[in-house]
C-alpha positions as CSV (number, residue, x, y, z in Angstrom):
1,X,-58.6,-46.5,-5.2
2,X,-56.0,-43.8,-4.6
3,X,-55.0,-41.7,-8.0
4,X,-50.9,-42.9,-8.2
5,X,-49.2,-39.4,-8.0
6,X,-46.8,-39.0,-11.4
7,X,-43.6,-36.6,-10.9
8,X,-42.7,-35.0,-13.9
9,X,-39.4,-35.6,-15.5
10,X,-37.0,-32.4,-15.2
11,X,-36.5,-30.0,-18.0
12,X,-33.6,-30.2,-20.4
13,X,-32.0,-26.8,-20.8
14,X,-32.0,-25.1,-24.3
15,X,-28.6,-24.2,-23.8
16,X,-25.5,-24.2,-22.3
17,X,-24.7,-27.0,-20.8
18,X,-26.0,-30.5,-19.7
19,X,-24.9,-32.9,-17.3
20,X,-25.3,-36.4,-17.9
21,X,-23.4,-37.8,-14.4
22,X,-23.1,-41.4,-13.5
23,X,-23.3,-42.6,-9.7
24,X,-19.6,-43.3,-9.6
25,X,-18.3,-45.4,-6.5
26,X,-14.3,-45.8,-7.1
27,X,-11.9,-44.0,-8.6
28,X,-13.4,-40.3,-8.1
29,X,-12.0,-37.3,-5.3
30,X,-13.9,-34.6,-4.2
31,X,-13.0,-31.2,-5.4
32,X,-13.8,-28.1,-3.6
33,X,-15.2,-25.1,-5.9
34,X,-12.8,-22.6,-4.6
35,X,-10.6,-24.4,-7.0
36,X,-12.5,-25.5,-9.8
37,X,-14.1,-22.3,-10.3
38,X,-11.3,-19.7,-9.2
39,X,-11.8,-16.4,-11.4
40,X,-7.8,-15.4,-10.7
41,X,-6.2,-18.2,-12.2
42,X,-5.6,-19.8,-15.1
43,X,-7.6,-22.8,-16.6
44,X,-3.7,-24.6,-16.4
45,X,-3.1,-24.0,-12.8
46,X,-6.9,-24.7,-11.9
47,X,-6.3,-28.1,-13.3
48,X,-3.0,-29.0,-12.2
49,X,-4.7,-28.1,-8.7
50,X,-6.6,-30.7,-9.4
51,X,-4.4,-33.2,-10.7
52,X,-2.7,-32.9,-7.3
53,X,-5.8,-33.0,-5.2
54,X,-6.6,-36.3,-6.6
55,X,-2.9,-37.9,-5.9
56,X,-2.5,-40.0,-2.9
57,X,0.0,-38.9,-0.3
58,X,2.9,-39.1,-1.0
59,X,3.0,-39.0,-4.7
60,X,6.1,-36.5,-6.3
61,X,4.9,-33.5,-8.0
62,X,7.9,-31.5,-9.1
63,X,8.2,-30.0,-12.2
64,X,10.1,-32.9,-14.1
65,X,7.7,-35.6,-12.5
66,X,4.7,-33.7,-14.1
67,X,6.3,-32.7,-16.8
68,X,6.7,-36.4,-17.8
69,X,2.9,-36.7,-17.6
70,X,1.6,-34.3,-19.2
71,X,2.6,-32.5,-22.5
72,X,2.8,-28.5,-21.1
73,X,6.5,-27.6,-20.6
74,X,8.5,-27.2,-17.5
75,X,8.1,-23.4,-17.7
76,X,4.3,-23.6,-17.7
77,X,4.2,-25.9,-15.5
78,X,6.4,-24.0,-12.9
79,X,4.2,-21.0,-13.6
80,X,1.5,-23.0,-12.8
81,X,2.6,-24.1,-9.6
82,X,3.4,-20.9,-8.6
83,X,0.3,-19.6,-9.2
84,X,-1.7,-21.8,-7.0
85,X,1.3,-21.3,-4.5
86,X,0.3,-17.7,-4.5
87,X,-3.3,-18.6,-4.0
88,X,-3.2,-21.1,-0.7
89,X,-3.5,-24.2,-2.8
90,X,0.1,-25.1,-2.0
91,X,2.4,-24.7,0.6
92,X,6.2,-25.5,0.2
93,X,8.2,-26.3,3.1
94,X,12.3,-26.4,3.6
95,X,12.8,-29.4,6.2
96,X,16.6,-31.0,7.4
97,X,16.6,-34.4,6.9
98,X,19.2,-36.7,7.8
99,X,22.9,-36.4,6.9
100,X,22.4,-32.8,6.6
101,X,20.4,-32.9,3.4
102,X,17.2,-30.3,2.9
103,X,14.0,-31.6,1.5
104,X,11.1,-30.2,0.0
105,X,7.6,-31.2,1.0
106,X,4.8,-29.7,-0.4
107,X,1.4,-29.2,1.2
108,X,-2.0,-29.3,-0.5
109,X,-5.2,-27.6,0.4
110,X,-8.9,-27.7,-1.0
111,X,-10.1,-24.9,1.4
112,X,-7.0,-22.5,1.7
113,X,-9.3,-20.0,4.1
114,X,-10.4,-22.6,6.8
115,X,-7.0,-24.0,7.3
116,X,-5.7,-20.6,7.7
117,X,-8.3,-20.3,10.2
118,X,-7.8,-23.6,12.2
119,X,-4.1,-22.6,12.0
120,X,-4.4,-18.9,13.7
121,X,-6.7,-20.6,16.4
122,X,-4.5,-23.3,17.5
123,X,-1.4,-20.5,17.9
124,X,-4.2,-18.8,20.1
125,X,-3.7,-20.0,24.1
126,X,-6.9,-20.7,26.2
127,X,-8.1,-18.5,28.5
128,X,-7.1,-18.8,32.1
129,X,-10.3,-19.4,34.4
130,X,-10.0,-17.5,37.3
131,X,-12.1,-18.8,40.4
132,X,-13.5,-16.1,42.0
133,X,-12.5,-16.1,46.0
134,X,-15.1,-16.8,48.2
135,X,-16.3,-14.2,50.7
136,X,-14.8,-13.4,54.1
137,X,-17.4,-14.1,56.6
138,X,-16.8,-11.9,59.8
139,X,-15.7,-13.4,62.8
140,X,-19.2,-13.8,65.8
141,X,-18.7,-13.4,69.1
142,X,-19.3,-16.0,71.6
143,X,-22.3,-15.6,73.8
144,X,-21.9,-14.5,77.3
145,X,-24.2,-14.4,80.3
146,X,-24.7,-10.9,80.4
147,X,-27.0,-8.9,78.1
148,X,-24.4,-6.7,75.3
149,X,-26.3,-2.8,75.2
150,X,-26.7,-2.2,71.4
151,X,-26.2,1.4,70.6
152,X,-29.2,3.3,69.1
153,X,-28.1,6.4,66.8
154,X,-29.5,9.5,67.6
155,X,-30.4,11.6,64.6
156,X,-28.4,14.7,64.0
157,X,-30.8,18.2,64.3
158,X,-30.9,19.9,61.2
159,X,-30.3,23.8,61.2
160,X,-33.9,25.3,60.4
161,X,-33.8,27.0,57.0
162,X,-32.8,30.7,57.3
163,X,-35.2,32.7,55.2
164,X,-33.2,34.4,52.7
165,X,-34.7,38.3,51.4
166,X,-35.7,38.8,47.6
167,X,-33.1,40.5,45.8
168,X,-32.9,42.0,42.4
169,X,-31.7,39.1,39.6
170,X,-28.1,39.5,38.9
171,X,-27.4,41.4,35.9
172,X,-25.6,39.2,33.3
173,X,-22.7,40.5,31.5
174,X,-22.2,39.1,27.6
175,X,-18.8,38.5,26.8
176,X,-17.0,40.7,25.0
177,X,-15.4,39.3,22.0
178,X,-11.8,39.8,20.8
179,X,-11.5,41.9,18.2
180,X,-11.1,40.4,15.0
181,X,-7.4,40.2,13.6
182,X,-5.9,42.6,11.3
183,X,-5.7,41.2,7.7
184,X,-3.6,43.7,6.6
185,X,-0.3,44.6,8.2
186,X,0.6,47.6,9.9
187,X,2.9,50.0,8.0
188,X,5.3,49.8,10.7
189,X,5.2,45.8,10.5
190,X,8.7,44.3,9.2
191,X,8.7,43.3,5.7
192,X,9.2,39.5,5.0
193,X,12.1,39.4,2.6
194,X,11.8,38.1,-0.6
195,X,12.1,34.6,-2.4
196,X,15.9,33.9,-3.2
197,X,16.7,34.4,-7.2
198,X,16.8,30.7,-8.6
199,X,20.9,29.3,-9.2
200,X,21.6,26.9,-11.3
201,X,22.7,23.2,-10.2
202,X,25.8,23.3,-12.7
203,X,27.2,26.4,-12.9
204,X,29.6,26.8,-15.7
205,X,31.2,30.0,-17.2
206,X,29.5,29.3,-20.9
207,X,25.7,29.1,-19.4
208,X,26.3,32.7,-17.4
209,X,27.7,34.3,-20.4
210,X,24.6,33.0,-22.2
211,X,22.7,34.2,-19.9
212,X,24.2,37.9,-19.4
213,X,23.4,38.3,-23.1
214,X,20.4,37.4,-23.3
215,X,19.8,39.7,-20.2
216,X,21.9,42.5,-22.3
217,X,20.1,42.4,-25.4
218,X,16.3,42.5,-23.8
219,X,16.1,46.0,-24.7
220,X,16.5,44.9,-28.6
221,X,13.2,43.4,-28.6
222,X,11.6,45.3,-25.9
223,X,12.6,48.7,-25.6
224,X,11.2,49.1,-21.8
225,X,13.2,46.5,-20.4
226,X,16.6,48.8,-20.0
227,X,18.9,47.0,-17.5
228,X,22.1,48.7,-15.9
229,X,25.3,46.4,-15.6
230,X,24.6,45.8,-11.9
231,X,21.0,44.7,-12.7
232,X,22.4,42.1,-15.1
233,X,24.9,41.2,-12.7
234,X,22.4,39.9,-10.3
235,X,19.9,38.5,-12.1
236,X,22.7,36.8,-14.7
237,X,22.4,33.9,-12.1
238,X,18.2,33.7,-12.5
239,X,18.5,33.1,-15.9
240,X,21.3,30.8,-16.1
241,X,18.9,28.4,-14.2
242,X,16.1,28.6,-16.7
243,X,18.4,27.9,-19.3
244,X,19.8,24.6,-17.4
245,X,16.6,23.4,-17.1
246,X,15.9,23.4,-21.2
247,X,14.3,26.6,-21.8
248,X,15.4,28.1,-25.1
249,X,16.5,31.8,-25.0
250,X,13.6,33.4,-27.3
251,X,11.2,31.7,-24.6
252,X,13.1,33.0,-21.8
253,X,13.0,36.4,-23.5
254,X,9.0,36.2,-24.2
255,X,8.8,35.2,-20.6
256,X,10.0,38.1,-18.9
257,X,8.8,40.6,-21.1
258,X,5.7,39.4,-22.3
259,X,2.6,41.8,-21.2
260,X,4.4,44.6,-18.4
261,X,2.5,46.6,-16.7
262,X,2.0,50.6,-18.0
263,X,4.1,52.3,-16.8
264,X,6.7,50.3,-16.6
265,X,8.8,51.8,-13.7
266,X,11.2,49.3,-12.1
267,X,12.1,46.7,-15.3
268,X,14.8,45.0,-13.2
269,X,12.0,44.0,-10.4
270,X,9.6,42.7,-12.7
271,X,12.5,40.5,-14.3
272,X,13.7,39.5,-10.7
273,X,9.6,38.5,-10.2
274,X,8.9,36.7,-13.4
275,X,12.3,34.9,-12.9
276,X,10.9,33.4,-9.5
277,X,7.4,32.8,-9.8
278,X,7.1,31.9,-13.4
279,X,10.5,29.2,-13.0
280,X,9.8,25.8,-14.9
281,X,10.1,22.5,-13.6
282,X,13.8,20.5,-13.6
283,X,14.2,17.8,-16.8
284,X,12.9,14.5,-15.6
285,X,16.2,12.3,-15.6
286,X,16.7,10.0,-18.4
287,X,15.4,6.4,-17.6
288,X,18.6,3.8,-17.3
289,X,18.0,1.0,-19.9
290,X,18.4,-1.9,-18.4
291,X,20.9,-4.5,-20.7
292,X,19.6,-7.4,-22.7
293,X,21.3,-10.9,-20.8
294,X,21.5,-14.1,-22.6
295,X,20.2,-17.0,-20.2
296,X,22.4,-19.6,-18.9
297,X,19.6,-22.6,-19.1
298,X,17.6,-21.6,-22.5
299,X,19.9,-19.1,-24.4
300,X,17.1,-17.0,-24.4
301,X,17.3,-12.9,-24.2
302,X,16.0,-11.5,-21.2
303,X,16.4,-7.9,-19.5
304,X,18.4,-7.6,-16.2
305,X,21.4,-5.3,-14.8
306,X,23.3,-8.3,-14.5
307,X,23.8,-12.4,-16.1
308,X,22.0,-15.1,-15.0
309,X,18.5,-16.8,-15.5
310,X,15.3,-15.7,-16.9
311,X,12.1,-15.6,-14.6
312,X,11.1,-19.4,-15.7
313,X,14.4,-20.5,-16.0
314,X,14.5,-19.9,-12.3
315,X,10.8,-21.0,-11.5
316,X,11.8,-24.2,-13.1
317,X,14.8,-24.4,-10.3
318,X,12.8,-23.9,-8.0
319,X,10.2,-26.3,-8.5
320,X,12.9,-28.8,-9.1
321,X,12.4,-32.2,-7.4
322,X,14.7,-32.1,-4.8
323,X,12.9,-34.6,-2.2
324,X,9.6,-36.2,-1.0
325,X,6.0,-34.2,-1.4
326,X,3.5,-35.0,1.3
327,X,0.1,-34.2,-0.4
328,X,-1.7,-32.7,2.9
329,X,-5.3,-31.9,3.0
């Protein structure tokens, strides 16, 4: 007698979780994965998708309709919608009805990727088959009594090969290379001329005057710097835009004196120098602060240049049920 072959029964996990799943034959829908287990959204809009993939067609699912089912406000649930708007799960179409009137219907999908697909190949036309023409079959003359003479070709003589002496191999030449380009310029090469002395973007009368003394008095401090009055003159403008741009005169005066070379023997150069290469960056424009609004639904305080409705205020509009919802798969 045959030994009766025993399965063993399937191990329980230790943890996590368990599944105790009855054969169900009404009142269940399928649900896809890509929604039940989406990573970018939110355990509310995951099961509002849901909720909606389970609704026969048909079936209204604006924000006030759902809101009267289930106890999340209008706000979160117009977030909600939103969200699997932005995902593929919904679709919300604009249609004309009759008498003028525009309608909302909404569109549901459990595999947003696939009907994308189906939807950029039907846009795509077929092929046109081209039938290849079929080929031109020359035209045979009709037979005649007497006998047609076929020409034979006669082979063309070749010239015998003319024995060519030994010469000597031709002498190759290397190419001489260009000679390499001077890094340094000629004495006699023109001089670019130098970077223009930095102006300030709002000249006024008080900032030059700040700036000539400071210019002026360099000499206090360090005795090397000695500027004439037509050195101070020219670079009054230089320093006028360092001060613009928030540099406070002890700085300024560190900057351009700080470290000279010994000797010292053109001061007004190496101010003219430190001026340009050494100029600090503009002051970043102050951020505009953008006024606190009051909102014309909830009351509530929101941030905007100008009055109106917060961000779910306006969600919630637009959610609104304004017409029919045809639940598509």
């Amino acid at each position: 007698m045959d030994t009766q072959q025993v399965s063993a029964p399937p191990r329980t996990p230790s943890s996590g979780v368990v599944h105790i799943n009855i054969r169900l034959t009404d009142g269940y829908s399928i649900i896809s994965n890509r929604l039940s287990q989406h990573r970018d959204m939110s355990l509310l809009a995951i099961g509002l998708g849901t909720h909606i993939q389970s609704l026969p067609a048909g079936s209204r699912i604006g924000v006030k309709a759902l809101a009267e089912i289930f106890p999340e406000s209008e706000a979160r649930i117009a977030a909600a919608l939103r969200e699997l708007e932005h995902h593929g799960f919904l679709r919300r179409i604009r249609e004309r009805v009759r008498g003028g009137r525009v309608s909302t219907r909404t569109e549901s999908y459990n595999h947003p990727e696939a009907a994308a697909r189906r939807a950029g190949a039907a846009r795509v036309s077929p092929a046109v088959r081209v039938t290849p023409a079929a080929p031109v079959t020359p035209a045979v003359p009709a037979a005649t009594s007497a006998p047609v003479p076929v020409p034979v070709p006669v082979p063309e003589c070749e010239p015998a090969p003319v024995p060519v002496p030994a010469s000597e191999p031709p002498v190759v030449r290397e190419p001489v290379p260009d000679p390499a380009p001077r890094l340094v310029p000629s004495p006699a090469a023109p001089k670019p001329p130098p970077p223009p002395l930095p102006f300030p973007r709002r000249p006024s009368a008080p900032l030059f005057d700040e700036a000539a003394r400071l210019l002026a008095g360099l000499q206090v401090s360090a005795p090397l710097f000695v500027l004439s009055e037509v050195d101070v003159e020219r670079l009054t403008p230089g320093v006028a835009a360092w001060l613009e741009r928030g540099v406070r005169p002890d700085a300024v005066r560190v900057a351009l004196t700080d470290d000279p070379p010994v000797p010292l023997r053109h001061p007004a150069k190496l101010v003219r120098h430190r001026l340009v290469a050494l100029l600090p960056p503009p002051v970043p424009a102050a951020v505009p602060v953008v006024p606190l609004q009051n909102c014309d639904d909830c009351d509530r305080g929101f941030r905007s240049p100008v009055p109106g409705r917060c961000g779910e205020c306006r969600d919630v509009r637009a959610y609104a049920d304004d017409g029919p919802c045809l639940l598509g798969g």
